[in-house]
C-alpha positions as CSV (number, residue, x, y, z in Angstrom):
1,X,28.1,31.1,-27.2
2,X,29.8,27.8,-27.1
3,X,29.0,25.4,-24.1
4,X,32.1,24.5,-21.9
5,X,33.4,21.0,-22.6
6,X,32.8,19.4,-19.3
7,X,34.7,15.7,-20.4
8,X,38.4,15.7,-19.3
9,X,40.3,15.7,-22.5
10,X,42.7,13.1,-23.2
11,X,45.5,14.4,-25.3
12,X,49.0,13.1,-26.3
13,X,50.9,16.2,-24.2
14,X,48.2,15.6,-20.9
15,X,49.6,11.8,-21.3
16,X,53.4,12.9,-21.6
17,X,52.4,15.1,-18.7
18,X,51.2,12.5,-16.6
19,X,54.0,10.1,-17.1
20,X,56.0,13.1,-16.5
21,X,54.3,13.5,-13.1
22,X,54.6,9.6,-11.9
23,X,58.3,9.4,-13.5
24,X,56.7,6.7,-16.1
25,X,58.3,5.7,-18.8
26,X,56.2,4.6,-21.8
27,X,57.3,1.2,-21.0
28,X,55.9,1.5,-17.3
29,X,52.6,3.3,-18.6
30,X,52.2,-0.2,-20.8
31,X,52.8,-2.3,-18.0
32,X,50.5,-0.1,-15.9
33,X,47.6,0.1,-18.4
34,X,48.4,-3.3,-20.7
35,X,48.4,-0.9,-23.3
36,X,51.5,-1.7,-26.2
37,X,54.2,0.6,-25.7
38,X,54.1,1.2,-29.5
39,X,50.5,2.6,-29.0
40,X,51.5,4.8,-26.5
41,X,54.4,6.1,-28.6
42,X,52.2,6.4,-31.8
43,X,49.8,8.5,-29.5
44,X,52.3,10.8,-27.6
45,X,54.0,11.2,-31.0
46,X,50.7,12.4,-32.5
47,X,50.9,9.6,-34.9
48,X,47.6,8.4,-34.9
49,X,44.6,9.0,-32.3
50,X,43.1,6.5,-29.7
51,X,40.5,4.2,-29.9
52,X,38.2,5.2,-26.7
53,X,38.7,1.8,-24.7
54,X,42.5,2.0,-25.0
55,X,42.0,5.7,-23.9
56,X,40.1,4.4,-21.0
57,X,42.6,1.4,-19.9
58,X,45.0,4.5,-20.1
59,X,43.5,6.4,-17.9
60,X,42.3,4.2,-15.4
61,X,45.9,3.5,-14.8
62,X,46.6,6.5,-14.0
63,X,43.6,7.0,-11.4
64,X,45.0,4.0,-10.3
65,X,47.8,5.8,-9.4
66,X,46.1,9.2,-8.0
67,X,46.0,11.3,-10.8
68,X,43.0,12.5,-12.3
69,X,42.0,14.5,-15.1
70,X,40.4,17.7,-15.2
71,X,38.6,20.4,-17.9
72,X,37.6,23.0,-15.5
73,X,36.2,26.0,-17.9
74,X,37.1,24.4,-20.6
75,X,40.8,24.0,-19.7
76,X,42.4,20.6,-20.0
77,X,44.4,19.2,-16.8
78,X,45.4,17.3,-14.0
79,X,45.2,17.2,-10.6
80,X,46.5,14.8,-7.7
81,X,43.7,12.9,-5.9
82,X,44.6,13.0,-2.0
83,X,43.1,9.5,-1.4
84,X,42.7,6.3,-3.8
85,X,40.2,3.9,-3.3
């Protein structure tokens, strides 16, 4: 039986989906994370994959802005956070 992957999984749809949430356009989510748009594109567009600390300046820009990503059971997804610090 395989384990459950417990890491929240970064994927090119969970990114569209999170811009989608915050009404980001690529262009804010590169402002947001100083991440090149064209790497964002490239990634959403399944063009090539992410190096992890571009994956990370991704994500922590959208923590930043309450989001927050989940694998429950082995299910990939997001959730609002309530409260930022």
């Amino acid at each position: 039986m395989d384990q459950p992957q417990s890491d929240p999984v970064f994927s090119p749809a969970l990114c569209r989906a999170a811009r989608g949430y915050l009404a980001w356009t690529q262009e804010d989510l590169a402002t947001h994370s100083q991440v090149s748009r064209s790497t964002i594109r490239d990634f959403e567009g399944q063009r090539h994959g992410m190096h992890r600390s571009t994956e990370a300046q991704l994500k922590l820009a959208f923590e930043k802005a309450g989001l927050r990503f989940t694998n429950a059971q082995g299910c990939p997804g997001l959730c609002f956070m309530s409260s930022v610090d």
